[in-house]
C-alpha positions, 0 to 999 in steps of 0.5 A: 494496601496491607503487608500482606496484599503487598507480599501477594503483588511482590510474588505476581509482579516477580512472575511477570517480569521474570524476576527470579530474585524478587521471587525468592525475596518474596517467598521469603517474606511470604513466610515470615508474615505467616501467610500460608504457602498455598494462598501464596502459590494461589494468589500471587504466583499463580496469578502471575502465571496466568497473566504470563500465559495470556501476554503469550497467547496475545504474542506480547511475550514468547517462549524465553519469557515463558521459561523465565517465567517459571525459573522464578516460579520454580525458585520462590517454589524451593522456599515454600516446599519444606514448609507446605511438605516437611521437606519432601518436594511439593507435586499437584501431580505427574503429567507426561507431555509431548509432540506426537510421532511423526510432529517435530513442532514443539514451541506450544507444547514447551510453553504448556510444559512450561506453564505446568512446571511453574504451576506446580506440576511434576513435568515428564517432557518426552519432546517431538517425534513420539509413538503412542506406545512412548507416552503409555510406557512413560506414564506407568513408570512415573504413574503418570496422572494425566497424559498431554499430547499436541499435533500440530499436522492433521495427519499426526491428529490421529496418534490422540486417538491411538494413545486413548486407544493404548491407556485403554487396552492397559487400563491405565487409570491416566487422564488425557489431553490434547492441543494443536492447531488442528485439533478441537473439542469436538475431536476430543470428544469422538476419540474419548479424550478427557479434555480439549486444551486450546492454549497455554494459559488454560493449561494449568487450569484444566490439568488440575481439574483433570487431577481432582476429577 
C-alpha cells in the first residue's frame, strides 16, 4: 500500500470508528502529501461515511454513533477548507431539513441531517412538528438548494405534497425530498416530488444529485 493509499484508509477508518483525532491527523497528512482535498473527502471521508450509514441502516450503530461520525468528518473538513476555498468555508450546497407538522419523530431525520453535514452540506435543521409554510420560508432566507421533509405517520404524509404545492406557488427554484416509513417512490411521484429517500445511507447521494441536476 503507497503513502498515499494508507492516507485514504487513515481518513475512512477515523469515520468508522469516529475517531475525531486520527481525523485531524489524517487531513493533516492528506495535505503535506500533496493529495487533493477533494480526492481526500471522496475517497477516504466519504467512504467512511457510506459504511457509517450502511452499519445504521443494518442497526450495528445508532445515532450517538451517527453524530460522531460527523463530528470527525466535520474536523478533518476544518483542515481542508482554507485550501479547497482560500479560506471561505466549503458547501456542496443548503439543505433544509425537518419532520413535518403534526410528526415529532425525529431519529431518522437527525441521522439523514447528520449524514449530510458530514458529507459536506450546509445543513438548516428546523426539527419535528413543522408547517409546510416553515420550510418555504427557511429555504428563501438561506436560498436553500433542496427541501427533505420525513413523515413517519400516513396522516402527516400529506404536508410532502403542500410543501411541493407551496415552493410551486413561490416559484421556488428548491429541489425536493422526502422519507419515512409510509412514504415510497410511488408517492413522490403523484406529489411531484423530485426524489424518494429510503434510508440514510443514500442521502448523501441522492442530495448531491439533486444539487448537480
Amino acid at each position: 500500500m503507497s503513502n498515499k493509499e494508507e492516507i485514504l484508509a487513515s481518513l475512512k477508518k477515523s469515520i468508522e470508528t469516529w475517531d475525531i483525532k486520527l481525523a485531524e491527523t489524517a487531513a493533516k497528512q492528506a495535505l503535506d502529501a500533496g493529495i487533493e482535498p477533494g480526492e481526500a473527502v471522496d475517497k477516504g471521508l466519504g467512504k467512511g461515511m457510506e459504511t457509517i450509514s450502511q452499519l445504521f441502516d443494518d442497526a450495528k450503530i445508532f445515532l450517538p454513533q451517527v453524530l460522531a461520525a460527523s463530528a470527525a468528518m466535520e474536523k478533518a473538513l476544518e483542515i481542508f477548507e482554507p485550501v479547497m476555498t482560500g479560506g471561505a468555508s466549503i458547501s456542496r450546497g443548503t439543505v433544509v431539513i425537518a419532520t413535518v407538522h403534526g410528526d415529532i419523530h425525529e431519529i431518522g431525520k437527525n441521522v439523514v441531517a447528520a449524514m449530510l453535514k458530514g458529507g459536506g452540506f450546509e445543513v438548516i435543521d428546523l426539527g419535528r412538528d413543522v408547517p409546510a409554510e416553515d420550510f418555504i420560508e427557511a429555504a428563501k432566507e438561506h436560498n436553500a438548494d433542496v427541501i427533505g421533509a420525513s413523515a413517519l405517520m400516513t396522516t402527516t404524509v400529506p404536508v410532502q405534497k403542500d410543501i411541493v404545492d407551496l415552493a410551486k406557488e413561490e416559484k421556488l427554484n428548491v429541489k425536493t425530498i422526502f422519507g419515512g416509513a409510509p412514504v415510497n417512490a410511488e408517492w413522490v411521484e403523484s406529489i411531484d416530488g423530485d426524489a424518494y429517500c429510503p434510508s440514510g445511507a443514500e442521502a448523501v447521494e441522492m442530495v448531491s444529485n439533486l444539487v448537480k441536476g
